[in-house]
C-alpha positions in Angstrom: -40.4 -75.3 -9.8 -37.1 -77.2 -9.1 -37.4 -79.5 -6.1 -34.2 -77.4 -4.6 -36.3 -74.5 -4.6 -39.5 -76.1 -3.4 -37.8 -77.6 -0.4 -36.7 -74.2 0.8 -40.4 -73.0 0.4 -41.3 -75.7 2.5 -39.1 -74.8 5.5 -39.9 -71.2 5.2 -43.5 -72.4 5.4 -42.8 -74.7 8.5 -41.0 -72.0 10.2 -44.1 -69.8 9.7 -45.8 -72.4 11.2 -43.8 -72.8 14.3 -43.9 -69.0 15.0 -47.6 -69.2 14.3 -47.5 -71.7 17.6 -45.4 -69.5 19.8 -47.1 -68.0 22.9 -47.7 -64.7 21.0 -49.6 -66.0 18.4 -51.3 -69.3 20.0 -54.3 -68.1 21.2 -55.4 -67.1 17.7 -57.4 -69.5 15.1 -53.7 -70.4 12.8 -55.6 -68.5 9.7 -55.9 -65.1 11.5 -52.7 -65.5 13.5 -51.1 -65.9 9.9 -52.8 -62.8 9.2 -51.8 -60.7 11.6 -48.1 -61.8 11.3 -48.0 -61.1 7.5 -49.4 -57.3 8.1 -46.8 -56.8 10.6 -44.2 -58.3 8.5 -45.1 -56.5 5.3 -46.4 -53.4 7.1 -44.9 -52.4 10.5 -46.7 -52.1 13.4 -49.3 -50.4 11.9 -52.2 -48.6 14.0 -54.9 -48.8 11.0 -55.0 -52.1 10.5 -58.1 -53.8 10.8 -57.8 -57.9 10.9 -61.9 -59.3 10.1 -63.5 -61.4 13.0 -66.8 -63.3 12.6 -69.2 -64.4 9.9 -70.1 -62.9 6.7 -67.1 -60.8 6.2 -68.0 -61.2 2.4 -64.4 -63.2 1.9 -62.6 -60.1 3.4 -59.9 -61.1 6.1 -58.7 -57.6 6.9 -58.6 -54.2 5.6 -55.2 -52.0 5.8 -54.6 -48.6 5.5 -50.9 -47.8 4.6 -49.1 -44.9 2.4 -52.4 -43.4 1.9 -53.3 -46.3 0.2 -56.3 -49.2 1.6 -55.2 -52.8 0.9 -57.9 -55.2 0.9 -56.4 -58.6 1.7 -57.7 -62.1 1.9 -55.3 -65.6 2.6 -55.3 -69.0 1.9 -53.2 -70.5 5.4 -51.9 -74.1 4.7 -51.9 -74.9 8.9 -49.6 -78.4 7.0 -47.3 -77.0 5.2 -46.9 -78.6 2.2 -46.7 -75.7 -0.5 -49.5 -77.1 -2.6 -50.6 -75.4 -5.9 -53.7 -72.2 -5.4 -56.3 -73.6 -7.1 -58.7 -71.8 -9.5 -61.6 -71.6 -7.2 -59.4 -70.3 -4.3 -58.4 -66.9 -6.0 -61.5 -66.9 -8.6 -63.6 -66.1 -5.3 -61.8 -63.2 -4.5 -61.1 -61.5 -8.2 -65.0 -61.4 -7.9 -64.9 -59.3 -4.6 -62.3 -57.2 -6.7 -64.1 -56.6 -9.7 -67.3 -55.8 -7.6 -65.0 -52.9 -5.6 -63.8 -51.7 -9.1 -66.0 -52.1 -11.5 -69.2 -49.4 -12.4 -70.5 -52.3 -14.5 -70.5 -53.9 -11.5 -72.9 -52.2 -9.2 -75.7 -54.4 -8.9 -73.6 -57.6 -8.1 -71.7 -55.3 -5.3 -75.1 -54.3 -3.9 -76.3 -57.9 -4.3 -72.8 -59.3 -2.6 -73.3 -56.4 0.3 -76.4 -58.0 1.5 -74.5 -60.8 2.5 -72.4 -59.0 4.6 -73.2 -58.3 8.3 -74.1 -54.7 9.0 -71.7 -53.3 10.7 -69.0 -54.0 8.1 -71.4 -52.6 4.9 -70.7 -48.9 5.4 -66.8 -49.4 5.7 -67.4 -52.1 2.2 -69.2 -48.6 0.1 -66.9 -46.3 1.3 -64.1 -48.5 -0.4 -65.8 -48.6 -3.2 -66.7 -45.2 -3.5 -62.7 -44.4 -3.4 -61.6 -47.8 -5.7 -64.3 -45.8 -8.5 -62.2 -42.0 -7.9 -58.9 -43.3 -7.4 -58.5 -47.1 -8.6 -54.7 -47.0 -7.8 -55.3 -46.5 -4.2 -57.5 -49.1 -3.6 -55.3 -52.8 -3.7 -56.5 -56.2 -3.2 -54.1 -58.8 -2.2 -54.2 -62.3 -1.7 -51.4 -63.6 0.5 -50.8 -67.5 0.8 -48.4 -69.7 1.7 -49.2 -71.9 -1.7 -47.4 -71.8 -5.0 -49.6 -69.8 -7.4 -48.6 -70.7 -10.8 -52.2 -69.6 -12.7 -52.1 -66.2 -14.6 -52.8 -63.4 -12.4 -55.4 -61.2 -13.0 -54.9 -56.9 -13.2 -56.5 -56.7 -10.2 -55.6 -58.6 -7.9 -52.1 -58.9 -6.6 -50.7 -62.6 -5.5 -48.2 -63.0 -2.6 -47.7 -66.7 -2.7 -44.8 -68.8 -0.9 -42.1 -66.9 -3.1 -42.7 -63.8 -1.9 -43.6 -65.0 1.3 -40.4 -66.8 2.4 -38.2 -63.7 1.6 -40.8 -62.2 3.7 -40.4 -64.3 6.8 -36.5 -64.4 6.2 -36.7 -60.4 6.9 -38.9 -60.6 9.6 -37.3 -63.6 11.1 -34.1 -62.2 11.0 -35.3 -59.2 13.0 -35.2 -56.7 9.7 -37.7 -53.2 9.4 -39.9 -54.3 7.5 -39.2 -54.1 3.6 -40.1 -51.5 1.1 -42.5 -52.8 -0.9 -40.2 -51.8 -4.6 -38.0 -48.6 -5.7 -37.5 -47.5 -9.1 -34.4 -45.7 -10.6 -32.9 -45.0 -13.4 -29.4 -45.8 -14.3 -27.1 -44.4 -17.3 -23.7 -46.6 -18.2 -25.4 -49.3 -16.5 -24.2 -53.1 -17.2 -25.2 -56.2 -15.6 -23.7 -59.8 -15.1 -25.4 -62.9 -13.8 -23.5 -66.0 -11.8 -23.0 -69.2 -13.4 -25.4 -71.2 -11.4 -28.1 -68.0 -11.7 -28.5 -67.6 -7.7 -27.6 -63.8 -8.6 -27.5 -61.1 -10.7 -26.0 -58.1 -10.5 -26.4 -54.5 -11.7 -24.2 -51.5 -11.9 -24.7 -47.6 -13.0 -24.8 -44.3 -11.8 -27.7 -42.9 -10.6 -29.4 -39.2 -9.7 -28.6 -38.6 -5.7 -31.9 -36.7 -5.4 -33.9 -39.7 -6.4 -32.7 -41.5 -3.3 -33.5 -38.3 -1.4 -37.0 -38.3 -2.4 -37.4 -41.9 -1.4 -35.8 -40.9 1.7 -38.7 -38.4 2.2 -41.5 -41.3 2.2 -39.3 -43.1 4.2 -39.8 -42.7 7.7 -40.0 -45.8 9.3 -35.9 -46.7 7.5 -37.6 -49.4 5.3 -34.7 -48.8 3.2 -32.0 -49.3 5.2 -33.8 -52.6 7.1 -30.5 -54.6 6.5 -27.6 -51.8 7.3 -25.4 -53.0 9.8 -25.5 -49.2 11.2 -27.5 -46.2 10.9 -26.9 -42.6 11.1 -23.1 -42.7 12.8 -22.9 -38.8 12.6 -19.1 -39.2 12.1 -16.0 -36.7 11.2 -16.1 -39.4 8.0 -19.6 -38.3 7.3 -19.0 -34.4 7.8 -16.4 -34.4 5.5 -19.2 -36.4 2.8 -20.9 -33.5 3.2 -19.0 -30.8 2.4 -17.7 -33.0 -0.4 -21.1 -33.5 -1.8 -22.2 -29.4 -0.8 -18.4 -28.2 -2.8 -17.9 -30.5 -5.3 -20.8 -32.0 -6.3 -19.7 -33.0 -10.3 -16.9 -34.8 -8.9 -17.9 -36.9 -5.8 -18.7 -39.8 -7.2 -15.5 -40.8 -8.1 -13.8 -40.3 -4.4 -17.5 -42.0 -2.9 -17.8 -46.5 -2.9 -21.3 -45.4 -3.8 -24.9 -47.0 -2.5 -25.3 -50.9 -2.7 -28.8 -52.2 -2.8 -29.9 -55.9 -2.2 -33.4 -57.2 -3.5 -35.7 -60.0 -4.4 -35.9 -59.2 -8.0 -35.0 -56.3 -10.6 -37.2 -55.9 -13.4 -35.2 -53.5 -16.2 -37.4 -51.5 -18.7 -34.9 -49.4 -20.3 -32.8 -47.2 -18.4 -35.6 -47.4 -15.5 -35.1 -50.0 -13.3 -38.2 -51.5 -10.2 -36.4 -53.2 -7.6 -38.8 -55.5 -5.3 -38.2 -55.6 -1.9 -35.2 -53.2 -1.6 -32.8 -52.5 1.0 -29.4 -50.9 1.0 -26.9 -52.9 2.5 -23.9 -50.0 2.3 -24.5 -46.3 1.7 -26.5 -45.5 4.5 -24.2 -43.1 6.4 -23.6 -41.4 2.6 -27.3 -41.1 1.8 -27.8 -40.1 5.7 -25.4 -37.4 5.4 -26.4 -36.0 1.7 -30.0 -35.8 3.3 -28.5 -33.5 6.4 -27.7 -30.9 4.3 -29.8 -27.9 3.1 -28.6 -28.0 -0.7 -30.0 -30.5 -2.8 -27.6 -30.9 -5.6 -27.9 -32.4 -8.9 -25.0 -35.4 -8.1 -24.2 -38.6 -9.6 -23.7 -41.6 -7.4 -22.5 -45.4 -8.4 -25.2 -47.9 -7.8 -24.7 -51.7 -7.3 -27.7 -53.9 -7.5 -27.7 -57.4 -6.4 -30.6 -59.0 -7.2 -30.7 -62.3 -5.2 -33.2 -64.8 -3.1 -31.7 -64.8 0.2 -33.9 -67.7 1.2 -31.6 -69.2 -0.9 -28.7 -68.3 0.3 -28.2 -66.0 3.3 -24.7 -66.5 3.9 -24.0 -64.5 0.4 -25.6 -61.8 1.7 -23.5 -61.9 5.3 -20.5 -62.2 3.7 -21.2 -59.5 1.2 -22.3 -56.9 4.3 -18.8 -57.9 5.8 -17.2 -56.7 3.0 -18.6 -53.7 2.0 -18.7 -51.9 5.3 -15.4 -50.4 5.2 -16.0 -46.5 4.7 -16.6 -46.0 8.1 -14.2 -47.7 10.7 -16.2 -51.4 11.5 -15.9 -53.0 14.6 -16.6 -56.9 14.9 -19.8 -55.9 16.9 -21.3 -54.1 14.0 -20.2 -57.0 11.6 -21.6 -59.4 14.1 -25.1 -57.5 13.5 -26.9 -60.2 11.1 -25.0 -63.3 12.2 -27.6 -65.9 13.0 -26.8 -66.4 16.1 -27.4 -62.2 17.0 -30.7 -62.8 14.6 -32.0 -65.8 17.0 -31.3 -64.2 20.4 -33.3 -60.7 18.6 -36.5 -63.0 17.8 -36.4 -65.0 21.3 -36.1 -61.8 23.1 -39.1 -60.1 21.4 -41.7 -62.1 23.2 -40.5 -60.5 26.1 -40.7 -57.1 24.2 -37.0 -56.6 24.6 -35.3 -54.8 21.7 -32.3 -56.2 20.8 -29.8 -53.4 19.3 -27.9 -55.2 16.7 -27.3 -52.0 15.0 -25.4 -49.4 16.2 -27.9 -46.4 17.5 -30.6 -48.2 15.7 -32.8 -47.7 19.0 -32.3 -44.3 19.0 -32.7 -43.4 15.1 -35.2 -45.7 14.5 -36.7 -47.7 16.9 -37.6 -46.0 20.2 -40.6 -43.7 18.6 -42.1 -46.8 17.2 -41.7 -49.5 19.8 -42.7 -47.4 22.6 -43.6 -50.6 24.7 -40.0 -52.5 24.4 -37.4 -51.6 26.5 -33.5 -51.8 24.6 -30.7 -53.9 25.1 -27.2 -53.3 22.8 -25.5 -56.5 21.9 -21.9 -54.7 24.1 -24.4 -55.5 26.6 -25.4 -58.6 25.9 -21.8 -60.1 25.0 -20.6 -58.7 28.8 -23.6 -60.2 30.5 -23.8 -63.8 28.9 -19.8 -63.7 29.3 -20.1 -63.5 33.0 -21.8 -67.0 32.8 -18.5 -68.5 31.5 -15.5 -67.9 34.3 -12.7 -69.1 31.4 -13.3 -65.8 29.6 -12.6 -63.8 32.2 -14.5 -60.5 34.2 -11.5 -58.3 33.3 -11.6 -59.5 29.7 -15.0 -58.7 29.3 -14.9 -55.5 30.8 -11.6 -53.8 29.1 -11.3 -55.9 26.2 -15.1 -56.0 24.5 -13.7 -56.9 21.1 -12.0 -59.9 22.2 -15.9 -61.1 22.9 -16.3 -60.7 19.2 -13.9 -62.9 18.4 -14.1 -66.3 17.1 -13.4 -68.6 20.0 -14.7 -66.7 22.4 -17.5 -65.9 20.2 -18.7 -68.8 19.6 -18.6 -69.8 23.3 -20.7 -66.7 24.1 -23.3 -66.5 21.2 -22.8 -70.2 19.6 -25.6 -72.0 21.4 -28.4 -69.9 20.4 -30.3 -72.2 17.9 -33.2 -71.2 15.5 -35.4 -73.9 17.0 -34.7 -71.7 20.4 -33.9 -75.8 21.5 -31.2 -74.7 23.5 -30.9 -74.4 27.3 -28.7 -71.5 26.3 -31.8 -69.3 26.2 -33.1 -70.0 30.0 -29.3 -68.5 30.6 -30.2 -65.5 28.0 -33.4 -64.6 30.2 -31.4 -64.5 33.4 -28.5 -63.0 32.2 -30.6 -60.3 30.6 -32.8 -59.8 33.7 -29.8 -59.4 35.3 -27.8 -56.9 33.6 -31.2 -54.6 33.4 -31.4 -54.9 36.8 -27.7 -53.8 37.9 -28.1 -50.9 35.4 -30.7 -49.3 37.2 -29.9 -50.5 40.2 -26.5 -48.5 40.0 -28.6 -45.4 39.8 -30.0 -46.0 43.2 -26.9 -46.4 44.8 -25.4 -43.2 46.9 -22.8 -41.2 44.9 -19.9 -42.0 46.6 -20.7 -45.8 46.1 -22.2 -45.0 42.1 -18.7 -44.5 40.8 -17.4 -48.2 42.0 -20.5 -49.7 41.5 -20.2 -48.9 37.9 -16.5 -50.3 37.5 -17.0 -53.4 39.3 -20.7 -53.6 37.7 -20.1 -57.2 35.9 -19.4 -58.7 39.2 -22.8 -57.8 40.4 -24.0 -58.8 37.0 -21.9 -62.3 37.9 -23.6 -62.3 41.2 -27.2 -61.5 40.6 -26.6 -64.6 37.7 -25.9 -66.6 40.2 -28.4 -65.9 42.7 -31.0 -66.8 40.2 -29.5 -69.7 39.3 -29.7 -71.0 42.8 -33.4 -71.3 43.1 -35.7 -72.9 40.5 -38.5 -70.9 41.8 -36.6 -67.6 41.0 -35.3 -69.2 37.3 -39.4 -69.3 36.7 -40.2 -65.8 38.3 -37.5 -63.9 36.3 -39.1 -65.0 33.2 -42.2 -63.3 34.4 -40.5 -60.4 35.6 -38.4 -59.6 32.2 -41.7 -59.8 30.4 -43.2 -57.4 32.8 -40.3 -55.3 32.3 -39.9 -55.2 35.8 -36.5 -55.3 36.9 -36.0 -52.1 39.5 -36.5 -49.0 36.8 -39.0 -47.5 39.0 -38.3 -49.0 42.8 -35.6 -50.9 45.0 -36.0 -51.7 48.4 -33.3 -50.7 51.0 -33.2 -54.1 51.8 -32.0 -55.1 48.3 -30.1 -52.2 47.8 -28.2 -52.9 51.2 -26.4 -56.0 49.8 -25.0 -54.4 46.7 -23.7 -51.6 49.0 -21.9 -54.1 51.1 -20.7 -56.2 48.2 -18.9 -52.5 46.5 -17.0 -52.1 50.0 -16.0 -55.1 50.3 -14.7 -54.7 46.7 -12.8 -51.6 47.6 -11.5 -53.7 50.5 -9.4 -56.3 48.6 -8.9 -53.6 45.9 -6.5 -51.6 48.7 -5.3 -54.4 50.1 -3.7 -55.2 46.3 -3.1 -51.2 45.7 -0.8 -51.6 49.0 1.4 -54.3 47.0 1.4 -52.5 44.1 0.7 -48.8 43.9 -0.8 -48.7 40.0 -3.3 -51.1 41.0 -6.6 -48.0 41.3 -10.0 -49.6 41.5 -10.4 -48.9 37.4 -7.4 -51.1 36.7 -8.0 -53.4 39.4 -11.3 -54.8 37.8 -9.3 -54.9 34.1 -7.7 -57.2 35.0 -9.2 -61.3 34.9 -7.5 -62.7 38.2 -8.2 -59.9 40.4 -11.4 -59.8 39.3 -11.9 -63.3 39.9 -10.2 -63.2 43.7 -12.4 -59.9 44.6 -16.1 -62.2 43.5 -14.4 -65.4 45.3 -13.9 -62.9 48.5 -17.0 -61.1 48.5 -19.4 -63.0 46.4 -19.7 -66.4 48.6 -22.4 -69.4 48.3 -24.0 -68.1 51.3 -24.0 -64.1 50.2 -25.5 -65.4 46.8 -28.4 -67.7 49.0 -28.8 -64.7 51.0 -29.4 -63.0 47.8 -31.6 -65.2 46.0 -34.3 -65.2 49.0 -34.1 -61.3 49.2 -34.5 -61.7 45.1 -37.7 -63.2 45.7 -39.2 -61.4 48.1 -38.4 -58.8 45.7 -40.3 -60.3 42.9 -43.4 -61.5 44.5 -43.6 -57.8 46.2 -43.7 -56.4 42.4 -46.7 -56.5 41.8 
């Protein structure tokens, strides 16, 4: 293996390792915590997994049931991580276990092996058998490991060593579905070019629509579409795909950009082609839109493979989203979905089971059925909060003028300190500018009507303030960390007594906003807080250092009270 390659392995592996020591994993031995991440990496937040505790498992670290298949898995965890070479009598051991599910020669060494396994698992060991000897394909044994494997594997047992691995964590680490496992399509016309350097290769044919519509069948979960900037827009665009596709089927190809598809590797056989660890990176409103319609027409569509290890290089693959997304009308906030920075502030807000929506309606299509114990926050939302920390970019800005957010200097101000170590003190800021902004939200909906309406329009200046009153006491900095874990920040209850201080702060907003609307009559409330200095005189007025002490104490009281 070239040392180039070797050293990206190796900081895959240590990054594994350092999310392995985060507070969600700790309290696990590092061997079943590396378990546990690779079948929710690989698998999704499955219910039928089943991760082996205890002595005499018989080798077995846990037992999956996925796609009406049962995957049998067993690792090898380097808790160093120096990528070291699988040695023989590390994945001998467990080809025996597999030959002992699989084989009817093998019956007596099963039965022999299965008294050395503890009761309660023997029952769950024969029933796996009894299905590997009717249906062998169902029945898969993997051995995952954060080593190089570089002996022949055998037929039965599947190896998913450091290669396979680091794509892995780069998916999962940057907040992607996770993958489908491979796809296979055939192609007619299709040709294929390779860089210089070989980091790529590409492919390009046409391909049968109705075979991505039967993938789209099995696909419930969007595995396919892990790494679309957007889902499912629903658009006047997409409408008029549809009754392209439904009219004028023979010809819409050639008026359609096609489906592009990134994966780990493409392995050709003929006209067929098996693409591990798929996703399509443009194509997805296309594919979405064919699949909304009752008629399922024979239809040819352009495909464009790009086989590619994004361990490697991940910037390729950013840079190719950017420039493919341009069937649909794309904002900066969508292009900004898989920038690292938008990737780092999604993984540090998971431990808090906060979902960060990087992709437009992604919480809605996708997400809100599976992670029914995270509560969602869009990246608009996140750029308008963390913005109200810095007073140069302006409240009026912010509010009216969201795409400016996106751009680069402010940008980069905004979003730029969010590190992959999570070193920063940016993300102390994150938590209490998130806590925040969830908190004004709902706390707008227990405002009276009259007041709901202002409230709303001024809402980033209570954002500001609440920001600041946190700020203002350590004691509250450590409590809101608690609280946004708890997912306690007013959705079921306010006090009047918090409440009463918001109310105050809105009329006193409406206050200096008709003392400007007397000096210049086009000045209503909406346009008042559009603009940066009268946003900034209206907090200066109303929002004082003793209104924001006041705040903080009544903060706390609320907090401890929650419990």
């Amino acid at each position: 293996m070239p040392r180039k390659s070797l050293e990206r392995y190796r900081q895959a592996a240590k990054e594994i390792r350092r999310h392995l020591d985060s507070q969600k994993y700790r309290t696990r031995p590092p061997e079943r915590a590396f378990v546990e991440w690779y079948i929710l990496a690989r698998f999704g937040q499955s219910t039928e997994a089943r991760v082996l505790d205890g002595k005499k498992d018989g080798g077995i670290d846990a037992l999956l049931e996925s796609g009406g298949k049962t995957f049998v898995i067993q690792s090898k965890y380097e808790v160093r991580p120096k990528v070291g070479l699988v040695t023989r009598n590390e994945i001998a051991g467990f080809e025996k276990i597999a030959t002992n599910f699989c084989s009817k020669e093998a019956e007596s060494q099963f039965i022999t092996w299965l008294q050395t396994v503890r009761p309660q698992l023997q029952k769950t060991y024969k029933n796996i058998r009894s299905r590997a000897m009717r249906r062998p394909d169902n029945v898969r044994f993997i051995f995952v490991t954060t080593k190089r494997f570089q002996l022949e594997e055998s037929g039965l047992v599947e190896v998913e060593e450091i290669q396979k691995i680091s794509s892995l964590w780069y998916l999962y680490s940057e907040g992607f579905t996770p993958p489908t496992e491979y796809i296979e399509l055939r192609l007619e016309s299709a040709w294929h070019t390779s860089s210089e350097d070989n980091d790529f290769k590409t492919y390009v044919g046409l391909a049968e629509v109705r075979d991505f519509l039967r993938l789209m069948d099995d696909d419930k979960n969007e595995r396919l579409f892990a790494q679309n900037v957007r889902t499912d827009l629903r658009s006047t665009i997409n409408r008029e795909i549809r009754t392209t596709y439904e009219r004028d089927s023979e010809q819409f190809w050639l008026g359609n950009n096609g489906i592009y598809i990134v994966c780990k590797r493409v392995v050709p056989s003929g006209s067929s082609y098996k693409l591990i660890y798929p996703s399509i990176i443009n194509g997805s409103q296309t594919l979405h839109t064919i699949y909304s319609s009752p008629k399922r027409h024979s239809c040819a569509i352009l495909v464009r493979i790009l086989e590619m290890d994004v361990v490697g290089n991940p910037g390729l693959l950013s840079s190719v989203i950017r420039r493919t997304n341009t069937q649909n009308p794309m904002k900066l906030i969508n292009l900004s979905a898989h920038d690292q920075f938008q990737l780092n502030i999604a993984r540090y807000l998971d431990r808090y089971k906060i979902f960060y929506e990087r992709r437009e309606k992604e919480w809605v299509n996708e997400k809100k059925v599976i992670l029914v114990d995270y509560y969602p926050a869009t990246t608009k939302d996140m750029a308008q909060w963390l913005s109200t920390l810095h007073a140069d970019i302006g409240l009026g800005r912010a509010r009216s003028k969201v795409s400016d957010l996106f751009q680069d200097k402010f940008y980069e101000q905004i979003f730029g300190g969010f590190d992959k170590e999570f070193k920063s003190g940016d993300y102390s800021d994150l938590v209490r500018a998130t806590w925040a902004g969830l908190f004004v939200k709902h706390l707008l909906g227990k405002l009276p009507p009259k007041k709901r309406a202002f409230a709303k329009m001024s809402q980033l200046l209570l954002v500001k303030l609440v920001a600041a009153a946190i700020r203002n006491d350590d004691e509250l900095c450590k409590t809101t960390e608690e609280m946004l874990s708890q997912h306690r920040f007013g959705r079921e209850h306010i006090p009047n007594t918090l409440i009463r201080p918001f109310k105050s702060a809105v009329s006193n907003f409406i206050k200096v906003q008709n003392k400007a609307q007397d000096r210049d009559p086009n000045i209503d409330f909406s346009n008042f807080f559009k603009r940066d200095d009268l946003s900034r005189n209206a907090y200066r007025k109303c929002c004082s250092p003793g209104t924001t002490k006041r705040l903080s104490g009544l903060l706390l009281g609320f907090m401890d009270a929650v419990e």
